[in-house]
C-alpha positions in Angstrom: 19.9 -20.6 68.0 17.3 -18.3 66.6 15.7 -18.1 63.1 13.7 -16.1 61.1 11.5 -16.1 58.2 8.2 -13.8 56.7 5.4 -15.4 57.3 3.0 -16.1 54.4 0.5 -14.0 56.8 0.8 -10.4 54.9 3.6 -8.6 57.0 4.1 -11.2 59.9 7.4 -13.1 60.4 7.7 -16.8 61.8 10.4 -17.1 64.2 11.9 -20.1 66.5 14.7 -19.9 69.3 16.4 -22.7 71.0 18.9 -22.3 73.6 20.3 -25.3 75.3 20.1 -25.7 79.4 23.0 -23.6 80.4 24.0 -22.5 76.8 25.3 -19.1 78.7 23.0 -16.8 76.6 23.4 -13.2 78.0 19.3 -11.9 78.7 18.5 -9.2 76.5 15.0 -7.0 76.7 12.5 -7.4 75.0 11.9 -3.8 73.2 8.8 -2.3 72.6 7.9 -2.6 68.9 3.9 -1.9 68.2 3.7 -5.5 67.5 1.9 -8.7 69.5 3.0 -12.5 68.9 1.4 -15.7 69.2 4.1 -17.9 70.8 4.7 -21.5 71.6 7.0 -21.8 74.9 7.9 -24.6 75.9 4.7 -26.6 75.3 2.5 -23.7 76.0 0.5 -21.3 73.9 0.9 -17.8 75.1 0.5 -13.9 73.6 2.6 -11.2 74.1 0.6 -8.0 73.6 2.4 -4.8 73.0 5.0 -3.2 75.4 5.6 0.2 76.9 8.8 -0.5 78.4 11.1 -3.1 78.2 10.4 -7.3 79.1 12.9 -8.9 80.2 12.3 -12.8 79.7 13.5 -15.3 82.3 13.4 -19.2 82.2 13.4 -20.0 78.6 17.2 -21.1 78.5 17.0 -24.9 77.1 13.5 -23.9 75.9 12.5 -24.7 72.6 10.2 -21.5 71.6 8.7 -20.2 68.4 6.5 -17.2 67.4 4.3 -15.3 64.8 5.0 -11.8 65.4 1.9 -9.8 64.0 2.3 -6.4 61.8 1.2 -3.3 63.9 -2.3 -3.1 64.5 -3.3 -6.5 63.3 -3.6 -9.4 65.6 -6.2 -7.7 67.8 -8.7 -8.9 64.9 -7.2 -12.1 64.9 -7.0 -12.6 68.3 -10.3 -11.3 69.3 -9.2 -8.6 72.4 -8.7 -5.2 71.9 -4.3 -4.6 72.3 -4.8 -2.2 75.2 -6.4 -4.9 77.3 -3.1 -7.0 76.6 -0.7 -4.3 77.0 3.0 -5.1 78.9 1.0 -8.7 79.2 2.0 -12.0 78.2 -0.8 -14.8 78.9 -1.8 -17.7 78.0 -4.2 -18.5 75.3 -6.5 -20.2 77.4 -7.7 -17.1 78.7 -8.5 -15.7 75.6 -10.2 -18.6 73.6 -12.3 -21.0 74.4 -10.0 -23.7 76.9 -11.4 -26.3 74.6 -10.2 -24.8 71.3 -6.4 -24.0 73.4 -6.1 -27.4 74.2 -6.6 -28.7 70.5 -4.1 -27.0 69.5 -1.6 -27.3 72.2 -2.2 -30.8 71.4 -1.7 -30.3 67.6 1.1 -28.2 68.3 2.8 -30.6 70.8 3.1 -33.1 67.6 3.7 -31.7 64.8 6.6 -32.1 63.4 7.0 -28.4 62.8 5.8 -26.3 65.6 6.5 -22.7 64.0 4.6 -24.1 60.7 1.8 -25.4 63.0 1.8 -22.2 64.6 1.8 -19.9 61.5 -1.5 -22.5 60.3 -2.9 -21.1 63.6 -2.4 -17.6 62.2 -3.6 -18.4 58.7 -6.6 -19.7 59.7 -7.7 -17.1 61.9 -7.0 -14.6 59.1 -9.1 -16.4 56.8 -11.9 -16.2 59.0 -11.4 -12.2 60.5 -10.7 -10.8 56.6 -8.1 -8.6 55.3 -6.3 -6.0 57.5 -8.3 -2.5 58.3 -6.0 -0.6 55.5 -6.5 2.8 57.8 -4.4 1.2 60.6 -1.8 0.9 57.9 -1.9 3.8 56.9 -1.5 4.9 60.5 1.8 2.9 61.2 3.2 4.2 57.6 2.4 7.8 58.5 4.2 7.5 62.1 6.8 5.8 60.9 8.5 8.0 58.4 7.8 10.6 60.8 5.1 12.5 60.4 3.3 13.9 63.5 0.2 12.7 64.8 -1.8 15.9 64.1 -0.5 15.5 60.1 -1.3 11.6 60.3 -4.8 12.4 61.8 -6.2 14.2 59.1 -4.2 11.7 56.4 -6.2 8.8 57.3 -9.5 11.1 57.7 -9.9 10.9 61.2 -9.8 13.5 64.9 -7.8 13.5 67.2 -9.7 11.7 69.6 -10.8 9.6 66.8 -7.2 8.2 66.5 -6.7 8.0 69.8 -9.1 5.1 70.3 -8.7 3.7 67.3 -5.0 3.2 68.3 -5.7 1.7 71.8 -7.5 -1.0 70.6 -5.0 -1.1 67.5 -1.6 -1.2 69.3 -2.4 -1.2 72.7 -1.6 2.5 73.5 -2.2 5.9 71.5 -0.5 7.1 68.6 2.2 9.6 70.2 3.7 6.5 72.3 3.4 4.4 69.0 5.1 6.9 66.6 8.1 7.1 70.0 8.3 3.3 69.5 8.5 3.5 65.8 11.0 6.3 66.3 12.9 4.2 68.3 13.3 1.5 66.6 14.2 3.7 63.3 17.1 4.6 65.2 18.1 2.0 66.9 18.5 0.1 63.8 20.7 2.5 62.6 22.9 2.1 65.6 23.0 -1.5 65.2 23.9 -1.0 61.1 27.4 1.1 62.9 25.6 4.8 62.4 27.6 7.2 64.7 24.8 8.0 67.4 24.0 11.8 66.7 23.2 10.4 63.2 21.0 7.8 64.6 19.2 10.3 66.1 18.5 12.7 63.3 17.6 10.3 60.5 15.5 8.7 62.7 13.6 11.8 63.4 15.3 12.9 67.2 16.1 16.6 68.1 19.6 15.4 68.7 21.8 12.3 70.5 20.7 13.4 73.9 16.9 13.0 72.7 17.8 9.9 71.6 19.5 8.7 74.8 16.5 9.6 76.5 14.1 7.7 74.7 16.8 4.9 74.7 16.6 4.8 78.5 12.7 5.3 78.9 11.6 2.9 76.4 14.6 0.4 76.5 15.8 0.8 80.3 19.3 0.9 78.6 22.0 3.7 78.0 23.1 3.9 74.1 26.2 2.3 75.6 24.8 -0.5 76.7 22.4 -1.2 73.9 25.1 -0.9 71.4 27.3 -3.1 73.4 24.9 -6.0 73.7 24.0 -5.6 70.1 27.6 -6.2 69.0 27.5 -9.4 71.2 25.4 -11.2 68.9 26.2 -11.6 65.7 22.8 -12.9 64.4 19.9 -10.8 64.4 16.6 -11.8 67.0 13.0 -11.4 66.9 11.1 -9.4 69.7 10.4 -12.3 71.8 13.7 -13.5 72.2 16.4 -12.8 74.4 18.5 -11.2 72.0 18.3 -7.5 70.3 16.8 -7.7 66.8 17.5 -6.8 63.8 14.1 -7.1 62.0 11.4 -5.4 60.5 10.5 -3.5 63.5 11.8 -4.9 66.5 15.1 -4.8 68.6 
């Protein structure tokens, strides 16, 4: 049902689902991760720009769908908008390009034999054009993620506060204390999903303690640690962001 590859877009990862009409698939929330996708859903070009809170997706059962989900901080450049205008958004392409240009390549798209390959060309070719990630924004999402605090990351990468603050918003949709809680987050919750006892979740990942954990579970997920671990087990395969099972990539879940 679901498949996953890296892209050949630095840090990106191709992904298609397919779940036939009334295969039974139990929804699952989309988590915030600090990424945005290009997708292809069911004959339509969409983007998912970066969550706060958990998405749950409804009517894609017997759907066939397929994505590009963009590193942190880099498909605003390719797309052209600034993440924060696209934040806990999904539209359609159309309104972001040219209606012309979307309906070239929802026709190309529509035909190809390989839809996720078509839609990775997309990617490709817009990379070519917008040049090589902004290596600061990188260095950003590497400081965050193994857990340093914003203040620390801040003056890494050479910039103030307020600096970092809007460069993040138009970087990943939101500023870097809700992108390092996300990364946190996800840390953990990959843990939980590898069979780490909860309390250890928490503290590798960078939480006070379980409870911390819990909490940021329930804000950011909308689930208990119960639950989430529960729906995890039910699947044995691991899902991309846009699906409507809990992932076990890069930096989704």
């Amino acid at each position: 049902m679901y498949d996953e590859r890296a892209s050949r877009l630095d840090g990106a990862v191709v992904w298609t689902r397919s779940v036939p009409a009334g295969g039974g698939s139990v929804p699952y929330p989309v988590l915030p991760d600090g990424c945005m996708d290009l997708l292809w859903i069911g004959g339509t070009l969409l983007v998912a720009g970066p969550d706060t809170q958990a998405y749950a997706p409804q009517g894609i059962d017997g759907l066939y769908c397929a994505g590009v989900r963009f590193a942190p901080g880099t498909a605003p450049a390719l797309l052209g908008v600034p993440a924060h205008e696209l934040r806990d958004r999904r539209v359609e392409l159309a309104d972001l390009w040219s209606p012309a240009e979307a309906r070239r390549l929802t026709a190309r798209l529509a035909s190809a034999a390989d839809p996720a390959e078509a839609l990775e060309a997309v990617a490709l070719r817009r990379a070519a054009t917008a040049g090589p990630p902004d290596p600061l924004l990188r260095a950003v999402v590497d400081g965050l993620n193994a857990g340093r605090t914003v203040a620390a990351t801040a003056e890494a990468v050479g910039l103030g506060a307020r600096q970092l603050h809007r460069r993040s918003l138009d970087a990943f949709g939101y500023g870097p204390k809700t992108l390092a809680r996300v990364l946190r987050l996800q840390r953990a919750l990959a843990l939980v999903r590898a069979g780490e006892p909860y309390a250890e979740a928490a503290l590798a990942a960078g939480c006070a303690d379980q409870a911390h954990l819990a909490r940021e579970t329930r804000d950011l997920a909308g689930l208990t640690l119960g639950a989430y671990a529960a729906l995890a087990n039910a699947y044995a395969a691991p899902a991309n962001s846009e699906t409507s099972q809990p992932s076990g990539s890069r930096t989704t879940a």
